[in-house]
MARMAR-104450 format. One record per residue (C-alpha): residue number from 1; residue in one letter; chain; x, y, z. Coordinates in nm, 4 decimals. Each point is the difference from the previous one (the first is absolute). Layout:
N
resi;resn;chain;px;py;pz
NUM;A;A;X;Y;Z
...
This chain:
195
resi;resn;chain;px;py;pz
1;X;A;0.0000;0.0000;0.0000
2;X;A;0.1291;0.3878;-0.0986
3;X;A;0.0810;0.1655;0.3018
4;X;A;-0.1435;0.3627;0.0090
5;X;A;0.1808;0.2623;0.1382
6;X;A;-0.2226;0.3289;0.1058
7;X;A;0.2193;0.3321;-0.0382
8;X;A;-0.1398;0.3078;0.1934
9;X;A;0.0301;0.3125;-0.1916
10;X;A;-0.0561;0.3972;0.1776
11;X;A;0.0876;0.2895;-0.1272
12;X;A;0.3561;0.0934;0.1166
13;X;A;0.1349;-0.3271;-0.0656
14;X;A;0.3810;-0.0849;-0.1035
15;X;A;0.0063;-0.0627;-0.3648
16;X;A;0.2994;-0.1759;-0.0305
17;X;A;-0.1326;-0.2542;0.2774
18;X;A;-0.3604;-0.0209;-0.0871
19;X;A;0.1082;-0.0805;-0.4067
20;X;A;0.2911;-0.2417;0.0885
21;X;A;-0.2288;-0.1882;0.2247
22;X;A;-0.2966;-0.0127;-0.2373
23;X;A;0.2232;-0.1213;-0.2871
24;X;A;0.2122;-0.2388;0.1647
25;X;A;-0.3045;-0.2092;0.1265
26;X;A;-0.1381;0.0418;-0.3177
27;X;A;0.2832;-0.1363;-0.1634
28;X;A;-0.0130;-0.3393;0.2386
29;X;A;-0.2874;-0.0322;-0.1046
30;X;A;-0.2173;0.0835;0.2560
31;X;A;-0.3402;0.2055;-0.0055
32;X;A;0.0603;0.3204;0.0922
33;X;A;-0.2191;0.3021;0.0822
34;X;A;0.0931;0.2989;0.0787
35;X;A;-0.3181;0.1135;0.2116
36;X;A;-0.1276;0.3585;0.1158
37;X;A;-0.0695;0.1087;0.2929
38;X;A;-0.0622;0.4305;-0.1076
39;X;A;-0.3482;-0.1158;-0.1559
40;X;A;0.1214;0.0220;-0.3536
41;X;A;0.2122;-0.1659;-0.2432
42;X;A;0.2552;0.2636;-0.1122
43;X;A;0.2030;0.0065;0.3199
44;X;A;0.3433;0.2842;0.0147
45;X;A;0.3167;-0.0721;0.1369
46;X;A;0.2373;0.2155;0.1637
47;X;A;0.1748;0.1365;-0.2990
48;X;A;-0.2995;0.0370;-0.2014
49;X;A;-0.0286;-0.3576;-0.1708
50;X;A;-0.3534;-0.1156;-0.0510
51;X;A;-0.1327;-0.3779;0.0055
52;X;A;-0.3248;-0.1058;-0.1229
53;X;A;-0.0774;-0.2468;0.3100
54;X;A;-0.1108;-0.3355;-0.1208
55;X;A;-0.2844;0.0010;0.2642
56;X;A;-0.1383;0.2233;0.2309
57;X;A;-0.0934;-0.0810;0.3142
58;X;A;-0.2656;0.2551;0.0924
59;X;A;-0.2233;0.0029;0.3109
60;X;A;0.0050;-0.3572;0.0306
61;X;A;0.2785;-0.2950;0.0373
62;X;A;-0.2179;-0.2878;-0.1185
63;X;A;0.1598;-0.1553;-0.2686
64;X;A;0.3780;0.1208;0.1524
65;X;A;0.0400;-0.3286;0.2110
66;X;A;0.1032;-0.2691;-0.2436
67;X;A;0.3377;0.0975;-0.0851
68;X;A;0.3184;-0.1577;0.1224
69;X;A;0.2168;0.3076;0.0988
70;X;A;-0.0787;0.3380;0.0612
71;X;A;0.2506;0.2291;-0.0481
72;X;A;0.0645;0.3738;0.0400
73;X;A;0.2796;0.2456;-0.1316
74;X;A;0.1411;0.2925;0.1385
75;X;A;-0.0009;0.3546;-0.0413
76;X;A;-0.1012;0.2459;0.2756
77;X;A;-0.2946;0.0721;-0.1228
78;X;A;-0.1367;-0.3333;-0.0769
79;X;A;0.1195;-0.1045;0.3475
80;X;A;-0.1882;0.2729;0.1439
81;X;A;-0.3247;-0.0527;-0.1794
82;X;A;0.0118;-0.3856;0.0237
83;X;A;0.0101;0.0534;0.3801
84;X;A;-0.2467;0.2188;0.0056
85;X;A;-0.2916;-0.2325;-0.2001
86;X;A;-0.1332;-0.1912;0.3054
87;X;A;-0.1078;-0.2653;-0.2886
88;X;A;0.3212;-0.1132;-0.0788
89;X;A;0.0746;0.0153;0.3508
90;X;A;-0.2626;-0.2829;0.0475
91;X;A;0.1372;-0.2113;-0.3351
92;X;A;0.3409;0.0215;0.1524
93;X;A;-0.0927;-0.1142;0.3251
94;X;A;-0.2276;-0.2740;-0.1897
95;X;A;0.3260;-0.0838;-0.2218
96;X;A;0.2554;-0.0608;0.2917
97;X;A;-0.2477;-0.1825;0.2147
98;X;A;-0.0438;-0.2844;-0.3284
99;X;A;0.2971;-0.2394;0.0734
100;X;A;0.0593;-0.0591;-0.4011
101;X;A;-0.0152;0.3565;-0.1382
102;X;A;0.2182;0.2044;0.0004
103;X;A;0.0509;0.3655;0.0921
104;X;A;0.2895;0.2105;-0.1490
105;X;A;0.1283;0.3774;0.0062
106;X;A;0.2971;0.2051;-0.0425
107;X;A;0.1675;0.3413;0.0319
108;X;A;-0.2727;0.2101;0.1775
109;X;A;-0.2399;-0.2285;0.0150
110;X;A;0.0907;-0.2204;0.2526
111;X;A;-0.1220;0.2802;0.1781
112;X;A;-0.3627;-0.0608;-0.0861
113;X;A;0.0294;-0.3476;0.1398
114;X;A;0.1091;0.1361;0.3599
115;X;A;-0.2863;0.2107;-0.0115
116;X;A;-0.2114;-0.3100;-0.0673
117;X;A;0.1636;-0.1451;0.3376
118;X;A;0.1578;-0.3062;-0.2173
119;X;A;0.3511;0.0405;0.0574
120;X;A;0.0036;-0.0320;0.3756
121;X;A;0.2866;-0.2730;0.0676
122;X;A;0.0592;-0.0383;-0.3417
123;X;A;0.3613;0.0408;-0.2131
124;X;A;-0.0883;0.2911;-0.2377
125;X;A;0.1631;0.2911;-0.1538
126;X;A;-0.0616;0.3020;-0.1640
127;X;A;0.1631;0.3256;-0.1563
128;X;A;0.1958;0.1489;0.3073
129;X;A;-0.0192;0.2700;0.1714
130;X;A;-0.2018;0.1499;0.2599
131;X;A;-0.3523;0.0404;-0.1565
132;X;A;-0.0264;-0.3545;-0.0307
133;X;A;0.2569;-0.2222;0.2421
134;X;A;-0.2173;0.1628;0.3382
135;X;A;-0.2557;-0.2173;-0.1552
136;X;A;0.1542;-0.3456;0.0611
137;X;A;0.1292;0.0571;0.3636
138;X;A;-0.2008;-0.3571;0.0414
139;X;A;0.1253;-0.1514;-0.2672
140;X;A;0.3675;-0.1645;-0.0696
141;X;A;0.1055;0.3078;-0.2721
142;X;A;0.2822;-0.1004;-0.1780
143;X;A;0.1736;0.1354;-0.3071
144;X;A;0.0349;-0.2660;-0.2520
145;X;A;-0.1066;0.0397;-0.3729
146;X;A;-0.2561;-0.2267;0.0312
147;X;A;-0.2001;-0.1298;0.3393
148;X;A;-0.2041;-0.3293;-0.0014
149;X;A;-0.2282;-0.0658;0.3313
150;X;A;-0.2143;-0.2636;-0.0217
151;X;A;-0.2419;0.0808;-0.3176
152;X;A;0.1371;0.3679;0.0392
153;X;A;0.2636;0.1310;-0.2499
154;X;A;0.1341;0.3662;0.0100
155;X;A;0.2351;0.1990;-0.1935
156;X;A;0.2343;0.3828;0.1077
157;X;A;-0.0235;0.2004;-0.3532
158;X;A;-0.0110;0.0719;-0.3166
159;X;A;0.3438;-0.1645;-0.0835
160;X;A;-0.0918;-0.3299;0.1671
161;X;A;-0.3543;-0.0773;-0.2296
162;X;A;0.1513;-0.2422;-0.2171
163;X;A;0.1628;-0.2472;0.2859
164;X;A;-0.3532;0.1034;0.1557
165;X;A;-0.2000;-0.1076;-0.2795
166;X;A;0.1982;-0.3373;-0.0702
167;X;A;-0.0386;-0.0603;0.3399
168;X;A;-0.3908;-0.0238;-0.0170
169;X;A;0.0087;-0.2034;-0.3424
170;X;A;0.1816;-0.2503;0.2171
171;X;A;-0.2276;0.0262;0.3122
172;X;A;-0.2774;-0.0908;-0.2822
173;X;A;0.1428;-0.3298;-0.1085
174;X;A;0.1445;0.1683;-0.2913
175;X;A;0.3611;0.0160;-0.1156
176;X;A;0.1427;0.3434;0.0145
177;X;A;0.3542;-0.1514;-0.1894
178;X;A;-0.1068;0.0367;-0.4150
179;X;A;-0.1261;0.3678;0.0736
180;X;A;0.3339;0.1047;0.1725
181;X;A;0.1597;-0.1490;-0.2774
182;X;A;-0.2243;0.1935;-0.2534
183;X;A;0.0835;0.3036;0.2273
184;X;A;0.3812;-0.0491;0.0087
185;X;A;-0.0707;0.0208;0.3418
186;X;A;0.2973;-0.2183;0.1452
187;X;A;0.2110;0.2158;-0.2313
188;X;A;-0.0097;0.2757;0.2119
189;X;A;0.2349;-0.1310;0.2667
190;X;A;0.2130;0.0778;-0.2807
191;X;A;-0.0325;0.3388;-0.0552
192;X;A;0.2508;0.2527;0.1893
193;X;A;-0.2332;0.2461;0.2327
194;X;A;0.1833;0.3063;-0.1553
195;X;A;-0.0479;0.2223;-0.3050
């Protein structure tokens, strides 16, 4: 069976995450949506880029509970409206407490899933600094590129989407290995950090 992966989309999103995300899962195959939550399809990121959202979710999350993964980008913005729509609150919450989904953020919004009160004594982490690390003082924060907890993955930034995205292809069942290859991806170990 397909898994289906359920991206949350609000206006002030990171592009770079929120694309890189979409179209890695997309490429292992999996069904994808990019889903949102501002009432309206064309959702704005926060340098401007528009997405036509591939569903909306509206006033109501029926319909929103038979995907696989949920999983939300960053951006300051989007962090700051996902946290404040007490609906995804609730599907969060719903998400973490089902054993075989699977519940994913990174940069900012890791963020949003403190405010939902799901990281308490959980690994996590999250863009640092101090709008967002006072939020995990009961959680285990730690700084690596990529967090697993249970069914919880999180990611730190912009730079770290693409180990954060292969990373939830393989959580899936899927095998993360052709796309890095497609990507050049183990390349880059290669490449001097200079100009």
């Amino acid at each position: 069976m397909v898994k289906r992966v359920m991206v949350i989309l609000a206006d002030g999103f990171e592009e770079g995450e929120t694309t890189t995300i979409i179209d890695v899962l997309r490429r292992a195959d999996f069904e994808t949506d990019g889903v949102s939550i501002n009432g309206g399809e064309i959702v704005t990121g926060t340098h401007g880029m528009r997405l036509f959202a591939d569903r909306v979710m509206g006033d109501k999350t029926e319909g929103f509970y038979d995907y696989d993964m949920i999983v939300l980008p960053g951006g300051w913005g989007a962090a700051d409206n996902m946290a404040a729509d007490q609906q995804l609150t609730q599907l969060l919450q719903w998400y973490d407490a089902q054993p075989e989904k699977y519940v994913a953020a990174m940069c900012a919004a890791p963020g949003v899933l403190a405010k939902a009160g799901i990281t308490k004594g959980r690994r996590v982490t999250s863009y640092p600094g101090p709008k967002l690390e006072p939020l995990f003082t009961e959680a285990n924060y730690v700084t690596d590129t990529v967090t697993f907890d249970d069914h919880m993955v999180t990611s730190r930034g912009p730079a770290t989407v693409l180990p954060f995205a292969f990373a939830l292809v393989d959580v899936l069942g899927g095998d993360s290995a052709f796309i890095k290859e497609r990507f050049l991806y183990n390349a880059l170990k290669d490449w001097p950090d200079r100009v």
